[in-house]
C-alpha positions in Angstrom: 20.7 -47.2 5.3 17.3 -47.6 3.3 17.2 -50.7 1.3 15.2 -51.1 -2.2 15.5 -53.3 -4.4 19.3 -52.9 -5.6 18.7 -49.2 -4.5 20.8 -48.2 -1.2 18.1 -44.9 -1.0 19.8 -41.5 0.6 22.7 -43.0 2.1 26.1 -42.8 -0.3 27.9 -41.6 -3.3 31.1 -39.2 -4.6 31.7 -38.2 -7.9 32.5 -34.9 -10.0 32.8 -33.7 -13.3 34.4 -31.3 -15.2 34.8 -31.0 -19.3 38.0 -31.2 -20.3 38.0 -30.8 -24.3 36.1 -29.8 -27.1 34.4 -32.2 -29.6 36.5 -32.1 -32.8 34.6 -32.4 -35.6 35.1 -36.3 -38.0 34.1 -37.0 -41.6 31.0 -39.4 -42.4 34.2 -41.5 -43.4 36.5 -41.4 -40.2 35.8 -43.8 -37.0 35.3 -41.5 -33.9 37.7 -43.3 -32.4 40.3 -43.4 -35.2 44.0 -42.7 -33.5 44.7 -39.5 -35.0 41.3 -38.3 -33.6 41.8 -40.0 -30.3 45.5 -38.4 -29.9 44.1 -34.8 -30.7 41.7 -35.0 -28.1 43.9 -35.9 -25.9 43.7 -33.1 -23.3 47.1 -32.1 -21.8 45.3 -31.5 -18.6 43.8 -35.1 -18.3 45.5 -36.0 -14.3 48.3 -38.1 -13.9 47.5 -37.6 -10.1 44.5 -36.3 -8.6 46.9 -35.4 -5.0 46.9 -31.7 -5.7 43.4 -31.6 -5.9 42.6 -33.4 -3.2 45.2 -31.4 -0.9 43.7 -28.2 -2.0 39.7 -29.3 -0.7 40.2 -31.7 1.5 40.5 -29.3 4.6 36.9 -28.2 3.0 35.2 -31.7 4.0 33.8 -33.0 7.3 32.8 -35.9 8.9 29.6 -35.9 10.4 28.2 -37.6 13.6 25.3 -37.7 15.9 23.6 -39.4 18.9 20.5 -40.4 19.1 18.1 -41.6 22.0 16.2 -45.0 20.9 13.1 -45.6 22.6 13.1 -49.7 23.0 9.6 -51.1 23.6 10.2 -54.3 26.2 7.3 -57.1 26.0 4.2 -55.9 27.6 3.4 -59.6 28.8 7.1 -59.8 30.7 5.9 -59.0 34.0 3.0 -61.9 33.6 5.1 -64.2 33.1 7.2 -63.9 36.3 4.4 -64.2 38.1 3.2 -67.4 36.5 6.9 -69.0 37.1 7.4 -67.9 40.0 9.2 -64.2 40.4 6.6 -62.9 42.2 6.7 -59.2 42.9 8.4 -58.6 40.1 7.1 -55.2 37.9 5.9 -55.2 34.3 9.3 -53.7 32.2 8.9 -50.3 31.1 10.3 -48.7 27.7 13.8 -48.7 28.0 16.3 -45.9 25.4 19.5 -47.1 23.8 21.9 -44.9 22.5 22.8 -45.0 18.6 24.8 -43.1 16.3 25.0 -42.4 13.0 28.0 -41.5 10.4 28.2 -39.0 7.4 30.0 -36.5 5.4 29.5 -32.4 4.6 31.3 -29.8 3.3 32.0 -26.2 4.5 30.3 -23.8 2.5 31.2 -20.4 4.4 34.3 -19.2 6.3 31.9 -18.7 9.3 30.9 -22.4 9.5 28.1 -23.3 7.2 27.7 -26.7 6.2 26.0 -28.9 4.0 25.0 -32.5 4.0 22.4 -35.1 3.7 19.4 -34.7 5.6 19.5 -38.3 6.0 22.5 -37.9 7.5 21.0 -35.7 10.7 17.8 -37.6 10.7 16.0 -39.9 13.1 16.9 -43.5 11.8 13.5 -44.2 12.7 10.5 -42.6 14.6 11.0 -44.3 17.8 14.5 -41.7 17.7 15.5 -38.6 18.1 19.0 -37.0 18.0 20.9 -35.9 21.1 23.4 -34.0 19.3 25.4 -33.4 16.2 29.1 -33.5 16.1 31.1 -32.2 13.2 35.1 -33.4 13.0 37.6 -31.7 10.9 40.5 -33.2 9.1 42.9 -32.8 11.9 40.1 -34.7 13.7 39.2 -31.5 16.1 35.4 -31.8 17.0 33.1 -29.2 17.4 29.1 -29.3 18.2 26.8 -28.9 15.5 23.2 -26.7 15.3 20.8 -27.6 12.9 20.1 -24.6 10.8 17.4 -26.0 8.4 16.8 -29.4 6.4 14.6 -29.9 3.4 13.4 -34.0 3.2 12.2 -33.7 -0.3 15.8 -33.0 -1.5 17.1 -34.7 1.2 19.6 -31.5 2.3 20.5 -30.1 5.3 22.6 -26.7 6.6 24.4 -27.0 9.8 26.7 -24.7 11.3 29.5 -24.5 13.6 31.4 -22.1 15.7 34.9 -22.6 15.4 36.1 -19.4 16.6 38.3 -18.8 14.0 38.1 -18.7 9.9 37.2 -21.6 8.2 38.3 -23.3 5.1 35.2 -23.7 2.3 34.8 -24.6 -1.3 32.1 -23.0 -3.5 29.5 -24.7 -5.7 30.1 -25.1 -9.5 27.4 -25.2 -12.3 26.8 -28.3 -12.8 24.6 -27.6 -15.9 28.2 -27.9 -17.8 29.0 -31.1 -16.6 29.1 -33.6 -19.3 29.2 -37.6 -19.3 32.9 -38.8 -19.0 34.0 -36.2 -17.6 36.6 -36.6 -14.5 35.2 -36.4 -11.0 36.4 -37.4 -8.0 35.0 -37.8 -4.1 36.0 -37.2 -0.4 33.9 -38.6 2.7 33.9 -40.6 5.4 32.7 -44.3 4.0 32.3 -47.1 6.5 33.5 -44.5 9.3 37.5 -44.1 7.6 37.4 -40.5 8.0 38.3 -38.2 4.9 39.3 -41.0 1.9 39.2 -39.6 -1.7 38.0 -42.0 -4.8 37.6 -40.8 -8.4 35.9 -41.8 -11.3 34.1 -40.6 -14.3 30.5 -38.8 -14.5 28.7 -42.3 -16.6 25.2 -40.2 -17.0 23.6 -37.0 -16.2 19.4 -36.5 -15.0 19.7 -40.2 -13.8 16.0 -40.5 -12.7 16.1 -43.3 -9.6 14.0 -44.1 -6.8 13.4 -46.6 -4.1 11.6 -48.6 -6.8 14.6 -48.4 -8.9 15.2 -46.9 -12.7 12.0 -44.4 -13.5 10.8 -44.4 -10.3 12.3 -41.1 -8.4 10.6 -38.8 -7.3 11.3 -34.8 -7.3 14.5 -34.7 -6.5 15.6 -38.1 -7.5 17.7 -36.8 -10.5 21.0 -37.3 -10.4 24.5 -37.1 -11.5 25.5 -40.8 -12.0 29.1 -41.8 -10.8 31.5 -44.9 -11.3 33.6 -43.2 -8.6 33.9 -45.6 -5.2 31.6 -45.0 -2.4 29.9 -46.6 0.0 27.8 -46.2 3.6 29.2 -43.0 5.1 30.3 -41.1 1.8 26.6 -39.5 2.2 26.3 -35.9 2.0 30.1 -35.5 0.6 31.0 -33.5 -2.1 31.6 -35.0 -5.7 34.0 -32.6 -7.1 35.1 -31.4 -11.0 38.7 -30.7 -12.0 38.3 -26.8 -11.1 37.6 -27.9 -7.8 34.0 -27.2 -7.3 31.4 -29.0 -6.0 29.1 -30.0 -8.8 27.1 -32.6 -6.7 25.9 -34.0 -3.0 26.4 -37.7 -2.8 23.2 -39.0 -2.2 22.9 -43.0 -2.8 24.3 -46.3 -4.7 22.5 -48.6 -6.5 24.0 -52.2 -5.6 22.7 -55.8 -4.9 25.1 -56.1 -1.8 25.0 -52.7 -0.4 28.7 -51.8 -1.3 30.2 -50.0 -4.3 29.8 -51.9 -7.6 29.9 -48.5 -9.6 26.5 -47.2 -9.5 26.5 -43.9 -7.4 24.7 -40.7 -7.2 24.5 -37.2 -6.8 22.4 -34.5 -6.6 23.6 -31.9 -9.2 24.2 -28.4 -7.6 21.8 -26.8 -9.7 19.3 -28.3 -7.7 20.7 -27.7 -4.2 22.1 -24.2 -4.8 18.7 -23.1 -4.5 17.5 -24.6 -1.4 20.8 -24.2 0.4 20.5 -20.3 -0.3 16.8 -20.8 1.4 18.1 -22.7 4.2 21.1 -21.1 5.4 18.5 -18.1 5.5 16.5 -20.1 7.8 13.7 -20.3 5.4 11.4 -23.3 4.5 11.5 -24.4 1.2 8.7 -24.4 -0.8 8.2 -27.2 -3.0 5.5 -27.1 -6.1 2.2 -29.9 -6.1 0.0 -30.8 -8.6 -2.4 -33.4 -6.3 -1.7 -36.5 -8.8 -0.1 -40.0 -8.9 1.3 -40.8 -11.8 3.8 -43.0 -13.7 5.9 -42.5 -16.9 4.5 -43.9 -20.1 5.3 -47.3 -20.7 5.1 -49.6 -24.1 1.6 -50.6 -23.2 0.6 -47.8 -21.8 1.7 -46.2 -25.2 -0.1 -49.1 -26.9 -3.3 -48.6 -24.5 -4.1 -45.0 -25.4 -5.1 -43.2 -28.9 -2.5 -40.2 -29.5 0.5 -41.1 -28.0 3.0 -40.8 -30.4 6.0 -41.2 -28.2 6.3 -43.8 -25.6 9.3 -41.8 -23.6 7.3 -38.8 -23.6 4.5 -37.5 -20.9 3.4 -38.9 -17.7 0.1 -41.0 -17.4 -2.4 -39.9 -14.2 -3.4 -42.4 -12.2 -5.3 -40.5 -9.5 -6.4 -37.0 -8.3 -6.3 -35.6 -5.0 -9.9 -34.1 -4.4 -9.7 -31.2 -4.1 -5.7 -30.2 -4.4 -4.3 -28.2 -7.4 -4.9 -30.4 -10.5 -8.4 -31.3 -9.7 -9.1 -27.8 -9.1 -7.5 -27.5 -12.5 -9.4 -30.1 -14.5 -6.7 -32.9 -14.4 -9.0 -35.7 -14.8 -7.3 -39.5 -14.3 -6.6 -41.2 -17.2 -5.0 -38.1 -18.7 -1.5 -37.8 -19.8 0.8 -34.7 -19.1 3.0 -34.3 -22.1 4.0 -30.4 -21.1 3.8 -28.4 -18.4 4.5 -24.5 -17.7 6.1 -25.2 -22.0 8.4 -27.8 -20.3 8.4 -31.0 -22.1 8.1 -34.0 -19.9 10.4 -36.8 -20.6 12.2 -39.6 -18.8 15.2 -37.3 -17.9 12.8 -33.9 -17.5 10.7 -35.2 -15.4 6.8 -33.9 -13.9 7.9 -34.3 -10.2 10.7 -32.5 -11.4 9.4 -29.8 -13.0 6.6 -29.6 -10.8 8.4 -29.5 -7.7 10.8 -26.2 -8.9 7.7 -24.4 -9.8 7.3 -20.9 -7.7 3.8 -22.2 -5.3 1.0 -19.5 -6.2 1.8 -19.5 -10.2 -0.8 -20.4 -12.5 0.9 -22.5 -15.3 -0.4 -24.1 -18.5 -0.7 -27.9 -18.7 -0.8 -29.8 -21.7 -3.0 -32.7 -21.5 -4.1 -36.2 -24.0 -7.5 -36.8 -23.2 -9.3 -39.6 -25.4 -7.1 -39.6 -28.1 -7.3 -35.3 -28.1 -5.3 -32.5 -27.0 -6.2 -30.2 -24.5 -4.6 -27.6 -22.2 -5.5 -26.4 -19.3 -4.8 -24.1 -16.6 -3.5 -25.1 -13.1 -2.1 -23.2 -10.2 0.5 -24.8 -8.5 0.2 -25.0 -4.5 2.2 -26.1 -1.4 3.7 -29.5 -1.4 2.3 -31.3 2.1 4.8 -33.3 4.2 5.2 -36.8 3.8 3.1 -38.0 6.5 0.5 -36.0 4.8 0.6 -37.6 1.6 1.1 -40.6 3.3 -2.4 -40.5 4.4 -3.9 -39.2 1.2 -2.6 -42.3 -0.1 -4.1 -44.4 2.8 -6.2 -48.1 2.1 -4.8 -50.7 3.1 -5.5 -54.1 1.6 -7.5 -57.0 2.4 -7.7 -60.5 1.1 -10.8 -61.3 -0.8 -12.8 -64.2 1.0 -14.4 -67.1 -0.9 -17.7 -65.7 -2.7 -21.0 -66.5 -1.5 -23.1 -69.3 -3.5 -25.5 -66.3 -4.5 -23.3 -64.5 -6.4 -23.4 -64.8 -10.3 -21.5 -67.9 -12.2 -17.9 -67.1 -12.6 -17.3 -65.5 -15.7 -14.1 -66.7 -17.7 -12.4 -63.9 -20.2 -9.8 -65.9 -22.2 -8.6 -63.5 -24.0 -6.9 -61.4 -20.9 -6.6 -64.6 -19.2 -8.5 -63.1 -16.4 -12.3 -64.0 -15.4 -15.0 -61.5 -13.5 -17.8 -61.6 -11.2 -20.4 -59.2 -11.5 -19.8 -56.6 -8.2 -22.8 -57.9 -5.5 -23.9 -56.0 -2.9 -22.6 -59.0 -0.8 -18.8 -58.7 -2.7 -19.1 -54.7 -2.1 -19.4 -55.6 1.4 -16.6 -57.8 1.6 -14.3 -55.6 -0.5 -15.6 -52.6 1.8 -16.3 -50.4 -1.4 -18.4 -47.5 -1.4 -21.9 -48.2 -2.3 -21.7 -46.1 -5.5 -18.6 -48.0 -6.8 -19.5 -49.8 -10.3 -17.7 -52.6 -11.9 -16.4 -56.3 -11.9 -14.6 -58.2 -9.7 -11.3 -60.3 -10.6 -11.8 -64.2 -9.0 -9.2 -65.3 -11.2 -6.3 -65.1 -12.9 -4.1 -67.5 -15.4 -0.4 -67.4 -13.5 0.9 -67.2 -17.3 -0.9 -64.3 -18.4 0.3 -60.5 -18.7 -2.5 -59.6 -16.3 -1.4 -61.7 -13.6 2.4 -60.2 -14.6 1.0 -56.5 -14.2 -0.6 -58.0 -10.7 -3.8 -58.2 -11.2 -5.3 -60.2 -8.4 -8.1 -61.9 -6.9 -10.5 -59.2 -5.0 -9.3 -56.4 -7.5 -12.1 -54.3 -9.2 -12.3 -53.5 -12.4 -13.7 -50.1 -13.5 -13.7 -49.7 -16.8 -11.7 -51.1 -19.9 -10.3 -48.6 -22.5 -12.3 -45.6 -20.8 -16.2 -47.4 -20.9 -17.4 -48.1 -17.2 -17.9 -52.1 -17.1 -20.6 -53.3 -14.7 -21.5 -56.9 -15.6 -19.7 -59.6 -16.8 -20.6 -59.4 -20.2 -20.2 -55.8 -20.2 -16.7 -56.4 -19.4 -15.9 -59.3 -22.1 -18.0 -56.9 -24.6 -14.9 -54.4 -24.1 -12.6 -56.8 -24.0 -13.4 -58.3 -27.6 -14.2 -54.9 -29.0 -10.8 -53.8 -28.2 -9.4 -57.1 -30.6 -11.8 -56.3 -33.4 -9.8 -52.7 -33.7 -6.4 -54.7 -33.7 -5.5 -53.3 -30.5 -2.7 -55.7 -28.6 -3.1 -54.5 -24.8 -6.5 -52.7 -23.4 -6.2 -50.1 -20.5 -8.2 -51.4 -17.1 -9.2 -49.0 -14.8 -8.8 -51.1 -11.4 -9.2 -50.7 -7.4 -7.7 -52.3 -5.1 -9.9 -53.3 -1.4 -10.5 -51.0 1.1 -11.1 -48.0 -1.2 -7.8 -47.2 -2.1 -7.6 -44.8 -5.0 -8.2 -46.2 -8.6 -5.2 -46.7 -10.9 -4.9 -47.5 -14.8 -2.8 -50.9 -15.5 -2.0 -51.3 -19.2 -3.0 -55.3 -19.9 -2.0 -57.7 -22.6 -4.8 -59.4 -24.7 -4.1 -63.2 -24.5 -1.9 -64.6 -27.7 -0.5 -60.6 -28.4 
């Protein structure tokens, strides 16, 4: 299991959903949970038992195993040693392997054997691994051997498929777009290696957007069905079930300080996996849409930081472009915020990885931009999302502590009001910082502990760009911004900063001192 904080990434869950009554309608005068409303909501199919359900699907879910080869790397320095203490003869050690497994859940999707789980669930645990086989054991605990047919990590889904010889129980997806919050749902999977356990619990939000980072922070995929239902390690890649019986989610994750259930599960809805298990079980790759762009939802100082923003929980702020990919191509500029794309609004629960991501690759789409306080659109096609070791490496930089400056550089120059104070950038301090010798701006050597900047993490060695969108190159220019920003009234000023080792500039939303 993947640990973030609070966030057990790709590794749990079980839940499903299913409405069971219709709203009835109350007066401005009557409480919406006065008794005689309450009693005729009541539905006369809410379970007394959820046993019939679970003996009707159960023979539908699987436990999934593998083994995997571990490559061990022994100390290079062991065979020195013996000769310094007296094992003389004695060879360096090489590599070793060590076996390892790992536990899951799936569900049969076919009569002929198709299954789907987590991807996770298959994977390498780590990239010194790689997996033997795949074992898939039935209720009645009868095992057979597993092929991989296709696995998508962006949605974190895989298809297997077995030969059994014979036909095999299977339970159908359900549309999960009907699924509404307190609904009934329950799970079945294999948590903490138990084999097939059921647990039930109510759907306690829908679109859930969480990430490794935690709430806001998911990425394409990241948007889930939210669960109180039980689960823990092993329930991943399990069905989470409605009332009718279908499978309205994958259990994907928990979010929990201790790693175990507290309440806090999720799914990914079928609406988002019926798709790419269609394009897997055909052996196909699944195409994902990409922009080129980092970017983060708005924020209350971001909000405050930019003219036009009308609505905080609306749009997506770009921090950086990919040279080169779709949106530079486009005219995505940095510093821009999406607010629609393809006519999609993007919110907290819609959001751009989201939409992005389920775009067709090839199709020009229009995206609505905030530039400077106006509103543009533009035109972008969308292409091929890379692997994630690719965009690992467009992210690349890696950073570096900033050394005590050299006498020759200007006096320090304090900025009380953001609590932060600036050198002007030397060719010396470039040099240290390893910037390119076109970068412009200031660089932080300080920050009061107390202030908002040094809560956003603004940090000794950083370089600031520009402040509210005008390029800062001095000192002065920079406290110029800083106080023309508190003669308009504004209460936080957007800083343009990069990080050492030229790592791609971001925007950070910062405080004035006192606001």
């Amino acid at each position: 299991m993947r640990y973030a904080y609070a966030f057990t990434a790709a590794l749990l869950l079980g839940g499903s959903t299913i409405a069971l009554v219709n709203g009835t309608p109350v007066t401005a005068q009557t409480a919406q949970n006065e008794d005689h409303v309450m009693r005729a909501l009541a539905p006369a199919g809410a379970p007394v038992s959820f046993a019939d359900l679970a003996a009707q699907v159960s023979p539908a879910v699987v436990n999934i195993s593998t083994k995997q080869t571990v490559k061990v790397e022994q100390n290079p320095m062991a065979g020195l040693f013996g000769q310094f203490f007296g094992r003389r003869g004695q060879q360096p050690q090489q590599p070793s392997t060590q076996e390892a497994q790992s536990l899951g859940s799936g569900f049969i999707v076919s009569s002929d054997g198709y299954i789907v789980t987590n991807n996770h669930v298959v994977a390498p645990g780590n990239e010194n691994a790689t997996v033997d086989s795949i074992t898939v054991i039935m209720p009645d605990r009868t095992e057979y051997p597993a092929k991989l047919v296709g696995r998508d990590e962006a949605s974190d889904i895989a298809v297997l498929k077995i030969d059994a010889g014979k036909t095999l129980p299977f339970v159908k997806l359900g549309d999960s777009t009907k699924t509404r919050v307190g609904d009934w749902v329950m799970a079945i999977g294999n948590p903490l290696g138990l084999g097939g356990t059921v647990t039930s619990g109510i759907v306690s939000a829908l679109y859930r957007n969480v990430g490794q980072g935690g709430v806001d922070t998911g990425g394409a995929y990241d948007r889930f069905i939210q669960t109180d239902a039980a689960i823990n390690q092993g329930n991943s890649g399990g069905p989470m079930f409605n009332l009718n019986g279908e499978v309205i989610g994958i259990n994907r994750a928990i979010l929990s300080p201790t790693g175990g259930s507290v309440g806090l599960g999720f799914a990914t809805p079928s609406e988002v996996a019926a798709p790419i298990i269609a394009q897997l079980k055909e052996g196909k790759e699944v195409e994902h849409g990409y922009l080129g762009i980092q970017f983060q939802p708005l924020s209350e100082d971001f909000a405050a930081s930019i003219r036009g923003i009308d609505n905080k929980n609306e749009g997506a702020f770009v921090q950086s472009v990919v040279p080169g990919a779709s949106a530079d191509k486009g005219g995505v500029e940095a510093g821009d915020v999406i607010t629609a794309i393809n006519g999609q609004q993007v919110t907290r629960d819609n959001t751009l990885a989201y939409i992005v991501a389920n775009i067709p690759v090839g199709r020009t789409v229009p995206v609505d931009v905030i530039r400077n306080g106006q509103r543009k659109r533009l035109n972008v096609t969308i292409s091929q999302r890379p692997s994630d070791e690719e965009l690992a490496k467009l992210a690349g930089g890696d950073e570096q502590d900033f050394s005590e400056p050299d006498e020759s550089v200007n006096e320090q120059a304090a900025e009380a009001d953001m609590g932060i104070a600036v050198l002007d950038l030397t060719p010396n301090l470039r040099r240290q910082l390893r910037l390119g010798a076109d970068t412009q701006g200031v660089v932080v050597n300080g920050v009061d502990p107390s202030s908002d900047a040094a809560r956003k993490g603004i940090q000794r060695g950083i370089v600031i760009l520009s402040v509210d969108g005008r390029p800062v190159t001095s000192a002065e220019a920079f406290s110029n911004a800083v106080n023309a920003a508190q003669r308009s009234g504004k209460a936080a000023v957007l800083l343009r900063v990069q990080a050492p080792g030229g790592q791609q500039p971001v925007f950070i939303p910062v405080r004035i001192q006192g606001d």
